[in-house]
Structures are given as structure tokens and as C-alpha cells.
PyMOL Python script that loads the backbone (N, CA, C, O; Angstrom):
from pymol import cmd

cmd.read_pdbstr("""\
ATOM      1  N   UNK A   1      73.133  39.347  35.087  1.00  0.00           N
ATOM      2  CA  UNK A   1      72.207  38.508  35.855  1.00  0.00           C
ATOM      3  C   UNK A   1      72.996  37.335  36.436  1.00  0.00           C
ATOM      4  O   UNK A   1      73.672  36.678  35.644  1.00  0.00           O
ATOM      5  N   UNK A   2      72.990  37.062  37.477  1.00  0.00           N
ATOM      6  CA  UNK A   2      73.495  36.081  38.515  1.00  0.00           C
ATOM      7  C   UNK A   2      73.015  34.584  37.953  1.00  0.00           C
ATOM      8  O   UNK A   2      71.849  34.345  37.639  1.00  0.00           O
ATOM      9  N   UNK A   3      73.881  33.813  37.894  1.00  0.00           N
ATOM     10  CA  UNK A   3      73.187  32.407  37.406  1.00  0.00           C
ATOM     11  C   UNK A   3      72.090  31.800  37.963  1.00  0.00           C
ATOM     12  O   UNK A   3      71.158  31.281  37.349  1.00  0.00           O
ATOM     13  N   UNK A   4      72.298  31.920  39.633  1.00  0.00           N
ATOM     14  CA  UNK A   4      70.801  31.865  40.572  1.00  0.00           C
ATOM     15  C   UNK A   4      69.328  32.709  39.632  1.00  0.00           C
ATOM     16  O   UNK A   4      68.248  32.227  39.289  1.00  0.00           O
ATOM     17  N   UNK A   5      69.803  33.888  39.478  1.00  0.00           N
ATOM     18  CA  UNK A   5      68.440  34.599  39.196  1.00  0.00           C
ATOM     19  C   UNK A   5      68.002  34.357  37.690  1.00  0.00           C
ATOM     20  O   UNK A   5      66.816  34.557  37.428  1.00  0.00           O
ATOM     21  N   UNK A   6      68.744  33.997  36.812  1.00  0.00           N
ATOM     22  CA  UNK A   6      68.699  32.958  35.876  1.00  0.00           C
ATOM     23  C   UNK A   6      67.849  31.765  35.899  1.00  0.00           C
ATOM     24  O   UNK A   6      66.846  31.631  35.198  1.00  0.00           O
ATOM     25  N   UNK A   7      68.328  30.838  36.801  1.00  0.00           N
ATOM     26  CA  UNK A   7      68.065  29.317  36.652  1.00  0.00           C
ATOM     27  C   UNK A   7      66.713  29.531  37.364  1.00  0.00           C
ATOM     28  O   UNK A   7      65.964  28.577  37.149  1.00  0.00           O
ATOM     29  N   UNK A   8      66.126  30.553  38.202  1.00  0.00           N
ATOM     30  CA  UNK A   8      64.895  30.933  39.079  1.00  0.00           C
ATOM     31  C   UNK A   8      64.300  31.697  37.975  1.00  0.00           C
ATOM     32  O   UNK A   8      63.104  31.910  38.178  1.00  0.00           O
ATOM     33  N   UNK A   9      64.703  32.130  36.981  1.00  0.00           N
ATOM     34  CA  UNK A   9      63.527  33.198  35.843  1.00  0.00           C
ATOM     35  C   UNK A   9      63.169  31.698  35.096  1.00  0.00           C
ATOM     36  O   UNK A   9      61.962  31.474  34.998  1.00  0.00           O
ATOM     37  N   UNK A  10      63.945  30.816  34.645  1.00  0.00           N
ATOM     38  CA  UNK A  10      64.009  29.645  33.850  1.00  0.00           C
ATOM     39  C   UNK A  10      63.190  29.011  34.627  1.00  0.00           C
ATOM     40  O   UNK A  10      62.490  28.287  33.919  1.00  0.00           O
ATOM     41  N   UNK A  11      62.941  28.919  35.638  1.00  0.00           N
ATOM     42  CA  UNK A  11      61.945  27.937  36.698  1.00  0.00           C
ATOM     43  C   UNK A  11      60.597  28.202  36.286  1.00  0.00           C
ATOM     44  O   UNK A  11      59.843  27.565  35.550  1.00  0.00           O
ATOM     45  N   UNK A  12      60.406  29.624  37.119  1.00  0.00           N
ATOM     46  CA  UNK A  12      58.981  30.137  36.803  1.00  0.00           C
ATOM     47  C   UNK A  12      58.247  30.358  35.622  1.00  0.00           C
ATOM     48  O   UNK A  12      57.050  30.613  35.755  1.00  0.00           O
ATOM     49  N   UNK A  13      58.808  30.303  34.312  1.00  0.00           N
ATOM     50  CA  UNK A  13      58.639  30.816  33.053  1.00  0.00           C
ATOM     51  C   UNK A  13      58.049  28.763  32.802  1.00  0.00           C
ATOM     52  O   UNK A  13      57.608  28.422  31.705  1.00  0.00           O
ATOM     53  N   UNK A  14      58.135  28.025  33.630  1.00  0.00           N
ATOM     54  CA  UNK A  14      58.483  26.169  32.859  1.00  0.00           C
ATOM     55  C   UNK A  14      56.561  26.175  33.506  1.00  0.00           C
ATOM     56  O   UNK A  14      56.298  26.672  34.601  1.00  0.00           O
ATOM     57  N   UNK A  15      55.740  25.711  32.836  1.00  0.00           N
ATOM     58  CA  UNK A  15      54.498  25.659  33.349  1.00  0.00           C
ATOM     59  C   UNK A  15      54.387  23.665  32.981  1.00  0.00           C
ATOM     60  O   UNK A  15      55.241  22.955  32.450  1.00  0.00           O
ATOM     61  N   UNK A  16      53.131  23.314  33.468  1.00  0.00           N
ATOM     62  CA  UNK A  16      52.512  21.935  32.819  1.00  0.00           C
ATOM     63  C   UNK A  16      51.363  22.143  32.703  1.00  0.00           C
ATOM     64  O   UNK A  16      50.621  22.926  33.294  1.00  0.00           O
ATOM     65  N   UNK A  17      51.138  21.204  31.675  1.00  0.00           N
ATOM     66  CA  UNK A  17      49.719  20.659  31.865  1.00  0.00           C
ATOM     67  C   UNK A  17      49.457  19.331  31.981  1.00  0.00           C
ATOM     68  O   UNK A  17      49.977  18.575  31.160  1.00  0.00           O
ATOM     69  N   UNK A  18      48.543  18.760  33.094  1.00  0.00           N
ATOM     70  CA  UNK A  18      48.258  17.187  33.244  1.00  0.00           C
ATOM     71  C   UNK A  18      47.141  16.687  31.942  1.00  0.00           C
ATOM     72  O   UNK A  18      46.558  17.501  31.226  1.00  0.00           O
ATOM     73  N   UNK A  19      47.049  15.718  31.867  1.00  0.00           N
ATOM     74  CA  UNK A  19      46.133  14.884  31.051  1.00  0.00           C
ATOM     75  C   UNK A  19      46.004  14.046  31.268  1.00  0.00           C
ATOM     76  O   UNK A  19      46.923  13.272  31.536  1.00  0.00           O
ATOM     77  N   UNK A  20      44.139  13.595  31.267  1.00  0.00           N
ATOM     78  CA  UNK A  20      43.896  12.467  32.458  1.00  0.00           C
ATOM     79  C   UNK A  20      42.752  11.969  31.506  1.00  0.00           C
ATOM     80  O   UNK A  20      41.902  12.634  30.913  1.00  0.00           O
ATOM     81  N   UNK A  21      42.973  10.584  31.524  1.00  0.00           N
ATOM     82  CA  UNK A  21      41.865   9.558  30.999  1.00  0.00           C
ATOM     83  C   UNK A  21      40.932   8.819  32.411  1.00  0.00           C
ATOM     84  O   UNK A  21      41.198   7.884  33.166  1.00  0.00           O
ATOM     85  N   UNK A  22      39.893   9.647  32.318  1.00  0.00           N
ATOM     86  CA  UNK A  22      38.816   9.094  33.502  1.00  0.00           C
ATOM     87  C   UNK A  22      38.492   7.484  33.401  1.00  0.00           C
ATOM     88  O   UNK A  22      38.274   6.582  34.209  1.00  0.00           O
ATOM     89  N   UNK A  23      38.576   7.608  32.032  1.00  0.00           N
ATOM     90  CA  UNK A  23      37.787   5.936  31.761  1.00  0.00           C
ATOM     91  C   UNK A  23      38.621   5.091  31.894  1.00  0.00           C
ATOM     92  O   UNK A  23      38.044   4.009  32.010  1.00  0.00           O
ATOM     93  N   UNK A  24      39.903   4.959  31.954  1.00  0.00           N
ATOM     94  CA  UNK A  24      41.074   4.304  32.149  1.00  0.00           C
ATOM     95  C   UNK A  24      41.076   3.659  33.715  1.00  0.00           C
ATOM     96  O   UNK A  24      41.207   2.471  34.009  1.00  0.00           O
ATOM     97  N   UNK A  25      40.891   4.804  34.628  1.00  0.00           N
ATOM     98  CA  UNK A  25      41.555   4.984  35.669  1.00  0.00           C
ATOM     99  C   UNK A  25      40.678   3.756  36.882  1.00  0.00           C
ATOM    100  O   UNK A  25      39.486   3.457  36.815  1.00  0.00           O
ATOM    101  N   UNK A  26      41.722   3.208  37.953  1.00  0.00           N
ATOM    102  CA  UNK A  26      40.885   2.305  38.708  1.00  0.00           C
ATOM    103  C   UNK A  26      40.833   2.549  40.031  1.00  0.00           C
ATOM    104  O   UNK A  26      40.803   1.714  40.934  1.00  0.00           O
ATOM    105  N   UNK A  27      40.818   4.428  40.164  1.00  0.00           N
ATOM    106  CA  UNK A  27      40.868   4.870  41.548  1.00  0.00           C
ATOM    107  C   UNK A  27      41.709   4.803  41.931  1.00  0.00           C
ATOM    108  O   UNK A  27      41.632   5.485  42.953  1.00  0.00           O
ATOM    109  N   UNK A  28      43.368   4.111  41.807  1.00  0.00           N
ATOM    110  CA  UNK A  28      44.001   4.072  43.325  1.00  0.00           C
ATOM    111  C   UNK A  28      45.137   5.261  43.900  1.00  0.00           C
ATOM    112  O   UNK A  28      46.120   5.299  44.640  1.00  0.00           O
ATOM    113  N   UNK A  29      44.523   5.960  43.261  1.00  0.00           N
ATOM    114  CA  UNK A  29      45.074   7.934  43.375  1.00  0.00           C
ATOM    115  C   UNK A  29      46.477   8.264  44.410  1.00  0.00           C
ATOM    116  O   UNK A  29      46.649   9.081  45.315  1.00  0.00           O
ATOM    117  N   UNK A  30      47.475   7.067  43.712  1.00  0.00           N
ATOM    118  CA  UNK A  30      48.877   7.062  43.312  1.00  0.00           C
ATOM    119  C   UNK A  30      49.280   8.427  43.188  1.00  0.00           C
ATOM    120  O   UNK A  30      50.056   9.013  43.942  1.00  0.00           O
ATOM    121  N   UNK A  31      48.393   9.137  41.655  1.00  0.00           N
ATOM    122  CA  UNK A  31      48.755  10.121  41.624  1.00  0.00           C
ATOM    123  C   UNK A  31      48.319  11.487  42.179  1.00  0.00           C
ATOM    124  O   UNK A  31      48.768  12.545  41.737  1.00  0.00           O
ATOM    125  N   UNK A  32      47.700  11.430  42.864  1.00  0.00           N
ATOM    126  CA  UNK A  32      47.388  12.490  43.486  1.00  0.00           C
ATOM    127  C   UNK A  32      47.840  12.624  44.604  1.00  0.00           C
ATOM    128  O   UNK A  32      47.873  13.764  45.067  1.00  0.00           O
ATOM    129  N   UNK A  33      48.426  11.287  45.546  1.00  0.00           N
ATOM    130  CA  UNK A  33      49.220  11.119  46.601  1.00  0.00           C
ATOM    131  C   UNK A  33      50.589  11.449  46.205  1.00  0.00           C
ATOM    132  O   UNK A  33      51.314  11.864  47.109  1.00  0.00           O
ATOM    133  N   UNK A  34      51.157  11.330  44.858  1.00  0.00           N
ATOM    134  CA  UNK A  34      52.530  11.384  44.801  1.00  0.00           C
ATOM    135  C   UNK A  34      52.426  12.728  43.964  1.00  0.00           C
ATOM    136  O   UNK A  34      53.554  13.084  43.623  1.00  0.00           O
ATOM    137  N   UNK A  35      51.415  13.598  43.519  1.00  0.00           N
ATOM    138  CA  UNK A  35      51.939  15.179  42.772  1.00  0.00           C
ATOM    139  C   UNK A  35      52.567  15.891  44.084  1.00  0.00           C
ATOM    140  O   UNK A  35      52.194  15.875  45.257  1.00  0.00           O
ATOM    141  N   UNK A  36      54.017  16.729  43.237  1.00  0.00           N
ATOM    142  CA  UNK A  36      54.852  17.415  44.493  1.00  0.00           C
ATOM    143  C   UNK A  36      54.041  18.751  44.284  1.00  0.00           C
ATOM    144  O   UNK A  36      54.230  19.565  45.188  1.00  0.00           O
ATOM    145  N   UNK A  37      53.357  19.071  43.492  1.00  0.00           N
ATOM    146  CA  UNK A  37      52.456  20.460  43.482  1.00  0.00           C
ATOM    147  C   UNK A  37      51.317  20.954  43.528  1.00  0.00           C
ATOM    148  O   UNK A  37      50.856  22.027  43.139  1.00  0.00           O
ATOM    149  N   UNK A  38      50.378  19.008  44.668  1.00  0.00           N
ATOM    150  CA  UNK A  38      48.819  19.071  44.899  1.00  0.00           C
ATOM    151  C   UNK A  38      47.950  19.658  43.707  1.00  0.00           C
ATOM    152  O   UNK A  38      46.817  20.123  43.831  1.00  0.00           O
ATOM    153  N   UNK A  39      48.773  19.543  42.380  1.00  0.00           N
ATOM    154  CA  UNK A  39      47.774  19.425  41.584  1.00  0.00           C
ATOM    155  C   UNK A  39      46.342  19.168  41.408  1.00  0.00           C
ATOM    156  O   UNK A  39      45.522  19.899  40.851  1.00  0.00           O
ATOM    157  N   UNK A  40      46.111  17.768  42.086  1.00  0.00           N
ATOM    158  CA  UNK A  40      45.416  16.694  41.332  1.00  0.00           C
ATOM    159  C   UNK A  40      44.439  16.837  42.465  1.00  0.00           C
ATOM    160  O   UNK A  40      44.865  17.261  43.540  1.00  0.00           O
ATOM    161  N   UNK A  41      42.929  16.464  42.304  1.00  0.00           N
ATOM    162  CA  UNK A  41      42.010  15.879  43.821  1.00  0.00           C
ATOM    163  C   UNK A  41      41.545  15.057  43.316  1.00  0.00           C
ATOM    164  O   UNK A  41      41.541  15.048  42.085  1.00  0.00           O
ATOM    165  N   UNK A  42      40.997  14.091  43.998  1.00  0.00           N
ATOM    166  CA  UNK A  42      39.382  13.293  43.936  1.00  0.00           C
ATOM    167  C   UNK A  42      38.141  13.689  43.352  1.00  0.00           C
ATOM    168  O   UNK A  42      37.326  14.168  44.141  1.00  0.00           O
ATOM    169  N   UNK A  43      37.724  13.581  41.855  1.00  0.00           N
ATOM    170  CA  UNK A  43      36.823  13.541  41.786  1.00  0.00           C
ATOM    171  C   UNK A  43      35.449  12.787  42.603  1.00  0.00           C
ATOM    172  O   UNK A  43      35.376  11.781  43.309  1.00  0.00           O
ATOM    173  N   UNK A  44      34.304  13.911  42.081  1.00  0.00           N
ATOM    174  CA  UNK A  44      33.080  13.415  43.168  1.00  0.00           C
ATOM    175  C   UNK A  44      32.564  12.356  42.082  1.00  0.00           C
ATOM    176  O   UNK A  44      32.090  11.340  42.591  1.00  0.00           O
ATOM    177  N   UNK A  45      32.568  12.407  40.478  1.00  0.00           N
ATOM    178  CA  UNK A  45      31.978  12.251  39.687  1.00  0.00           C
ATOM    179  C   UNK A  45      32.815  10.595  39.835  1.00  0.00           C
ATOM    180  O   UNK A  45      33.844  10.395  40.481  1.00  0.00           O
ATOM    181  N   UNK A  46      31.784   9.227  38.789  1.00  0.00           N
ATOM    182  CA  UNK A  46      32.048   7.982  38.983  1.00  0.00           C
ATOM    183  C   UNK A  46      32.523   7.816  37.061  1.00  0.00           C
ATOM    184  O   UNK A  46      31.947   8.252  36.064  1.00  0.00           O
ATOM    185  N   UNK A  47      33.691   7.064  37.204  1.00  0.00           N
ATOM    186  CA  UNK A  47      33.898   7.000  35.459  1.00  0.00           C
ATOM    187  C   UNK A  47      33.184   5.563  34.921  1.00  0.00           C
ATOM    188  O   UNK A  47      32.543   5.003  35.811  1.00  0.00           O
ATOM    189  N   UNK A  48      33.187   5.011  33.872  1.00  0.00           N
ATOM    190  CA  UNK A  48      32.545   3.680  33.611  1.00  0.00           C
ATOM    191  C   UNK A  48      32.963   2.444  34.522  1.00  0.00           C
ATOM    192  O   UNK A  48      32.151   1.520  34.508  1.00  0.00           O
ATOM    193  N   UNK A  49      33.724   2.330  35.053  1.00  0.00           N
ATOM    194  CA  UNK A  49      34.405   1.363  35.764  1.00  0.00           C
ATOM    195  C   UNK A  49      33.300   1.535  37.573  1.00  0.00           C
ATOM    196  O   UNK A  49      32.955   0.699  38.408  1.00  0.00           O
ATOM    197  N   UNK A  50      33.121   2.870  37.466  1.00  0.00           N
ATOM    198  CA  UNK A  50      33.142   2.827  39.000  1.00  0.00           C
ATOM    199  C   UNK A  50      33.505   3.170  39.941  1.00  0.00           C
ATOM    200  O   UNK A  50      33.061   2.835  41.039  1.00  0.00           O
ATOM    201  N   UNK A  51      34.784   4.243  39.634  1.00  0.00           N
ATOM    202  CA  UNK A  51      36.035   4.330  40.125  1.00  0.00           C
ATOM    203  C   UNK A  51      35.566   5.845  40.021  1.00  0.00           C
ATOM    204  O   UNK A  51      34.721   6.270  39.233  1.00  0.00           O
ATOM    205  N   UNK A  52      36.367   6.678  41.091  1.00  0.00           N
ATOM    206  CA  UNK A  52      36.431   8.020  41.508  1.00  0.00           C
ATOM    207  C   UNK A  52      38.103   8.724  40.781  1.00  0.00           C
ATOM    208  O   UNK A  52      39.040   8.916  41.555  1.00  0.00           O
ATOM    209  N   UNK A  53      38.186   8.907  39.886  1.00  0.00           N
ATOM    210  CA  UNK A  53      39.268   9.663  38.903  1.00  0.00           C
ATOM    211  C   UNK A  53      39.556  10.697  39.350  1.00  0.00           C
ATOM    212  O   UNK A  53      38.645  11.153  40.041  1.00  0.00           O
ATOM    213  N   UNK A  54      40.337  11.256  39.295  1.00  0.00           N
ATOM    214  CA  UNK A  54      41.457  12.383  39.895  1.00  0.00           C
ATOM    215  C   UNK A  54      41.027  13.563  38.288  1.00  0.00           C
ATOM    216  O   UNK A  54      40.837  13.566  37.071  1.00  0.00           O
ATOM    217  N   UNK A  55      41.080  14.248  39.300  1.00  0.00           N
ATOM    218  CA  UNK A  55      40.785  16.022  38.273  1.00  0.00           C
ATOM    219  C   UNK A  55      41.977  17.022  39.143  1.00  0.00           C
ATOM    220  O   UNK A  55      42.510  16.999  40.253  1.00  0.00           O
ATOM    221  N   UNK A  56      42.022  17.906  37.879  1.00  0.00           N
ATOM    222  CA  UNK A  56      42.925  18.785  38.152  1.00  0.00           C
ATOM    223  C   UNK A  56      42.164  19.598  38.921  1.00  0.00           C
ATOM    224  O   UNK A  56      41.327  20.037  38.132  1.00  0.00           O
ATOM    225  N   UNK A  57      41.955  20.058  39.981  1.00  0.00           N
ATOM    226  CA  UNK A  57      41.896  20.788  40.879  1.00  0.00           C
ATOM    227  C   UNK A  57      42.738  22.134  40.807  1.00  0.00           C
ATOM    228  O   UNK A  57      42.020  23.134  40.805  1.00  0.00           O
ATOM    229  N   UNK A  58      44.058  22.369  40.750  1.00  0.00           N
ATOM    230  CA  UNK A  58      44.373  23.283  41.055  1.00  0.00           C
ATOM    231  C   UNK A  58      45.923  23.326  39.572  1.00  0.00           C
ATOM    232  O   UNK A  58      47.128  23.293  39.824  1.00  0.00           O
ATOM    233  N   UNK A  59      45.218  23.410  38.029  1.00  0.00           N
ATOM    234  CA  UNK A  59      45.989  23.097  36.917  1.00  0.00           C
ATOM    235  C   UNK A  59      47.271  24.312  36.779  1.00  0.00           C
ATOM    236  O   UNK A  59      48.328  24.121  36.178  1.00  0.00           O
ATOM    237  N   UNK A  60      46.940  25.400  37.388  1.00  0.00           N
ATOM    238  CA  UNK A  60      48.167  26.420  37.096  1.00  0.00           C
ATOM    239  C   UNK A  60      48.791  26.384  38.191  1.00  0.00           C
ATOM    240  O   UNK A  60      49.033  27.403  38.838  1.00  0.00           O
ATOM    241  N   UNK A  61      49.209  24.956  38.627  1.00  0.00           N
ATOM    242  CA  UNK A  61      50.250  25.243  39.518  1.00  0.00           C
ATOM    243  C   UNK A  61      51.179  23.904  39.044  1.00  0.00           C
ATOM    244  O   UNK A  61      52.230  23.589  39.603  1.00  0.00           O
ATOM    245  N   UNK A  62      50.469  23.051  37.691  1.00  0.00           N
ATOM    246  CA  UNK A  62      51.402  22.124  37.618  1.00  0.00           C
ATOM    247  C   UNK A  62      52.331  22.631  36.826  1.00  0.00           C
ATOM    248  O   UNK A  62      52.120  23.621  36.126  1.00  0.00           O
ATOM    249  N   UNK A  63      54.095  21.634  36.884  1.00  0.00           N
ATOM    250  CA  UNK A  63      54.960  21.657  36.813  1.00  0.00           C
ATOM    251  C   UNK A  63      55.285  20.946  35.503  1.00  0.00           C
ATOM    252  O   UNK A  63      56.121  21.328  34.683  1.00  0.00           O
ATOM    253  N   UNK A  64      54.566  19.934  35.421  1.00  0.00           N
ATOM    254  CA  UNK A  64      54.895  19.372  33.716  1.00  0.00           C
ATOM    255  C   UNK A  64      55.672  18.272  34.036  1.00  0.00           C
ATOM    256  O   UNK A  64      56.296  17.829  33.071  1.00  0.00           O
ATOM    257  N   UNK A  65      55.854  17.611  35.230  1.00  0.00           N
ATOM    258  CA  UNK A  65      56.815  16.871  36.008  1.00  0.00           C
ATOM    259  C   UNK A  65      56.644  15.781  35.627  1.00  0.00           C
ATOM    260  O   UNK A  65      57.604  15.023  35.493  1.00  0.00           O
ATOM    261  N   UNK A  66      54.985  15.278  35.259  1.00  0.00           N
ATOM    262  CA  UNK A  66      54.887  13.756  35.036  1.00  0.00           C
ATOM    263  C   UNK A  66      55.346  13.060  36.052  1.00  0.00           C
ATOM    264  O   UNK A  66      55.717  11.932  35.729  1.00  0.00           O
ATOM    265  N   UNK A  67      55.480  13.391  37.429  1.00  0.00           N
ATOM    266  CA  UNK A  67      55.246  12.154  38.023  1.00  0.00           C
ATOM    267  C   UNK A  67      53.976  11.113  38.281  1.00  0.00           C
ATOM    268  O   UNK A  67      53.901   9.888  38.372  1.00  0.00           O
ATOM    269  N   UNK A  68      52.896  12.336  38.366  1.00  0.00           N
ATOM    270  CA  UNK A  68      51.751  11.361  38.107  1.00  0.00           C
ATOM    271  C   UNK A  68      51.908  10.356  37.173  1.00  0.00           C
ATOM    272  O   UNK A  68      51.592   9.217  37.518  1.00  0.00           O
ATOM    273  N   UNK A  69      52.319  10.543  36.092  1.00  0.00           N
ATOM    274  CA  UNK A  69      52.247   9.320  34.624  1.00  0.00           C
ATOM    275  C   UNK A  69      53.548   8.105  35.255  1.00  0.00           C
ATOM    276  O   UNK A  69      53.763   6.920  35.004  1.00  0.00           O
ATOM    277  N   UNK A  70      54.008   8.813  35.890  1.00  0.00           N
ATOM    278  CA  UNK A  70      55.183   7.302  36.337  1.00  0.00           C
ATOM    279  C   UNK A  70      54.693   6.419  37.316  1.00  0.00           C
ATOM    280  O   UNK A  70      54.809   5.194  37.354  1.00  0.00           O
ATOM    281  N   UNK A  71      54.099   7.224  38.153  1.00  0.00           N
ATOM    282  CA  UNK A  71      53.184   6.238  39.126  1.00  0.00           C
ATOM    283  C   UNK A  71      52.219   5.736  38.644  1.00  0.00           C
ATOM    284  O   UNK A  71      51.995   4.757  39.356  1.00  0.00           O
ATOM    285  N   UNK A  72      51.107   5.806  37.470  1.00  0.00           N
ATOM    286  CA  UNK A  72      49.863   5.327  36.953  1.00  0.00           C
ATOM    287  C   UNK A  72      50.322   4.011  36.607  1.00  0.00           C
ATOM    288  O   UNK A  72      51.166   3.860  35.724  1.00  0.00           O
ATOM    289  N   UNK A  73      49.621   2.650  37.502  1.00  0.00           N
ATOM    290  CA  UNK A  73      49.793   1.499  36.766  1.00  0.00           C
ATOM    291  C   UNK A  73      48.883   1.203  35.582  1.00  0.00           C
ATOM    292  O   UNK A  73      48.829   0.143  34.958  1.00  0.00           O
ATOM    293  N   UNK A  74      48.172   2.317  35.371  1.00  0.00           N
ATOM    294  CA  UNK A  74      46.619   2.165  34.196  1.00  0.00           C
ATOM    295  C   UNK A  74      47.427   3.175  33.007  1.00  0.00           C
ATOM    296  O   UNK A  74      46.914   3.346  31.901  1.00  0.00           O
ATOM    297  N   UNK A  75      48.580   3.730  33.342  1.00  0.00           N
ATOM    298  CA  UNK A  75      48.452   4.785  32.198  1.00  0.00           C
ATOM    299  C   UNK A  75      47.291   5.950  31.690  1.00  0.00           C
ATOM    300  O   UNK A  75      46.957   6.254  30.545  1.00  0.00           O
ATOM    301  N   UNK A  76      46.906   6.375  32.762  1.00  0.00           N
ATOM    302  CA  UNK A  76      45.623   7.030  32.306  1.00  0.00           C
ATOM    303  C   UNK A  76      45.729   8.297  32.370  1.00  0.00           C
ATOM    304  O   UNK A  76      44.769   8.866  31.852  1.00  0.00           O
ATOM    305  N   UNK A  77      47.213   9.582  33.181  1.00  0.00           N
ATOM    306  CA  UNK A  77      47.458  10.368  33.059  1.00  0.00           C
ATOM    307  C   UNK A  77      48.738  10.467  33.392  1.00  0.00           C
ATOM    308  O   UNK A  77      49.371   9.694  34.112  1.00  0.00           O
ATOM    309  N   UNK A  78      49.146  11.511  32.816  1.00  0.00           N
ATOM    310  CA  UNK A  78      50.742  12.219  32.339  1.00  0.00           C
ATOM    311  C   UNK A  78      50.553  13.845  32.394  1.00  0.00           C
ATOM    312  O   UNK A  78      49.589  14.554  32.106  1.00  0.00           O
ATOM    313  N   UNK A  79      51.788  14.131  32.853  1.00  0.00           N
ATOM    314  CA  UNK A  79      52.149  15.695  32.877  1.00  0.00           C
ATOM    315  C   UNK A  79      53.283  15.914  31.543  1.00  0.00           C
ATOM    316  O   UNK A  79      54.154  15.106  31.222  1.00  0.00           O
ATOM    317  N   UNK A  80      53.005  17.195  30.908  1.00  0.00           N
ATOM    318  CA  UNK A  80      53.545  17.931  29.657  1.00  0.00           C
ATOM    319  C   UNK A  80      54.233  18.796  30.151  1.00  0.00           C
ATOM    320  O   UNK A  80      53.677  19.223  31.163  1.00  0.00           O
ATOM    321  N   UNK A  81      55.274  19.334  29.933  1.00  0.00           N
ATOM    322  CA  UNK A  81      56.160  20.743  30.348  1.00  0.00           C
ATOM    323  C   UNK A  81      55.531  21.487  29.165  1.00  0.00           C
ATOM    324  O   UNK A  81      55.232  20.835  28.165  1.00  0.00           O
ATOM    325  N   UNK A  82      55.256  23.121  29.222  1.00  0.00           N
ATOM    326  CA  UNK A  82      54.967  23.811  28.688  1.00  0.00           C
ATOM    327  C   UNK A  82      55.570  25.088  28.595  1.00  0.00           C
ATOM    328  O   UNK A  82      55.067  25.804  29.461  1.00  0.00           O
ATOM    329  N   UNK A  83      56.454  25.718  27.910  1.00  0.00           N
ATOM    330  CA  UNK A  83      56.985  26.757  27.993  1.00  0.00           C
ATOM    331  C   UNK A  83      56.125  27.661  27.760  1.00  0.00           C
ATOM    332  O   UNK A  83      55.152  27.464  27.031  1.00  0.00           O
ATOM    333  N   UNK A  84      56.417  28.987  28.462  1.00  0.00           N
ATOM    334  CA  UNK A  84      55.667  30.077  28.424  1.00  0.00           C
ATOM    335  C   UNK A  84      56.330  31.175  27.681  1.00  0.00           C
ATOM    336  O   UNK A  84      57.560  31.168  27.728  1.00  0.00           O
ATOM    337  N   UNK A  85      55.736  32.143  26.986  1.00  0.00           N
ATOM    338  CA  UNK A  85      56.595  32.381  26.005  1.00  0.00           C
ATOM    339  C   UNK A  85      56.803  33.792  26.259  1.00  0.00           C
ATOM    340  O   UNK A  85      57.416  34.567  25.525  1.00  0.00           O
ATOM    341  N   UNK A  86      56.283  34.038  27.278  1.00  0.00           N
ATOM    342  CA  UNK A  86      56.469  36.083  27.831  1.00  0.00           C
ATOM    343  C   UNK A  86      58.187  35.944  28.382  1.00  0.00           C
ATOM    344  O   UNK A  86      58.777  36.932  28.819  1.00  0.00           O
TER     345      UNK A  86
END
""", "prot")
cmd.dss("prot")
cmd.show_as("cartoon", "prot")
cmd.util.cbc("prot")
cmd.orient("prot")
């Protein structure tokens, strides 16, 4: 196996999962502007604050990247790398 087709089986096999605190959050959807894998949307739903919180929309396509959690000035969600084990 070619190191390319390697480091590309090692890619696809790397999954995430996001985790998101609604009640935390103060809307300013940082992270949903900055996921590189449109994870994340706009919730319709309002959390205690008032604020429109970001839902995973589209969860089997995240990466586990956590950039959302670097951009959150609330700390209210983070991405996990998840290995897949097939």
C-alpha cells in the first residue's frame, strides 16, 4: 500500500462528534461560520438566554477538528475525534 493510500484510509476511518451546550451559548455562531465541514446550522429553537444555538445539522460529516470549541468565546461546544473501528 502506497503511503498516499494509507494516510487517505487513515483519513476516512478519523470520524467526530460535536458537543454543544445550548444554555451556554450567546448566538454569535463563530462556530458555525468557522466549521470546515458545515457541520453545524442555526437552530430555530430559543435557549434560556434568548439566543438561537447552533445544532448539528449534518453530525456524520464532522471531523473531530474542534475548531468550533476554539472559536467559542462561551465555551459551549467542542469537537471529539472518534476512531472508527471497521
Amino acid at each position: 500500500m502506497a503511503l498516499e493510500e494509507e494516510v487517505a484510509t487513515k483519513k476516512s476511518k478519523a470520524k467526530g462528534k460535536v458537543y454543544i451546550v445550548a444554555e451556554w451559548c450567546k448566538g454569535c455562531n463563530f462556530c458555525i461560520e468557522f466549521c470546515p465541514t458545515k457541520v453545524l446550522a442555526v437552530s430555530q429553537e430559543f435557549n434560556n438566554k434568548g439566543y438561537h444555538p447552533p445544532f448539528s445539522k449534518h453530525p456524520e460529516k464532522c471531523s473531530g477538528c474542534d475548531l468550533c470549541g476554539m472559536v467559542c468565546p462561551d465555551l459551549c461546544i467542542w469537537g471529539v475525534k472518534e476512531e472508527d473501528d471497521k
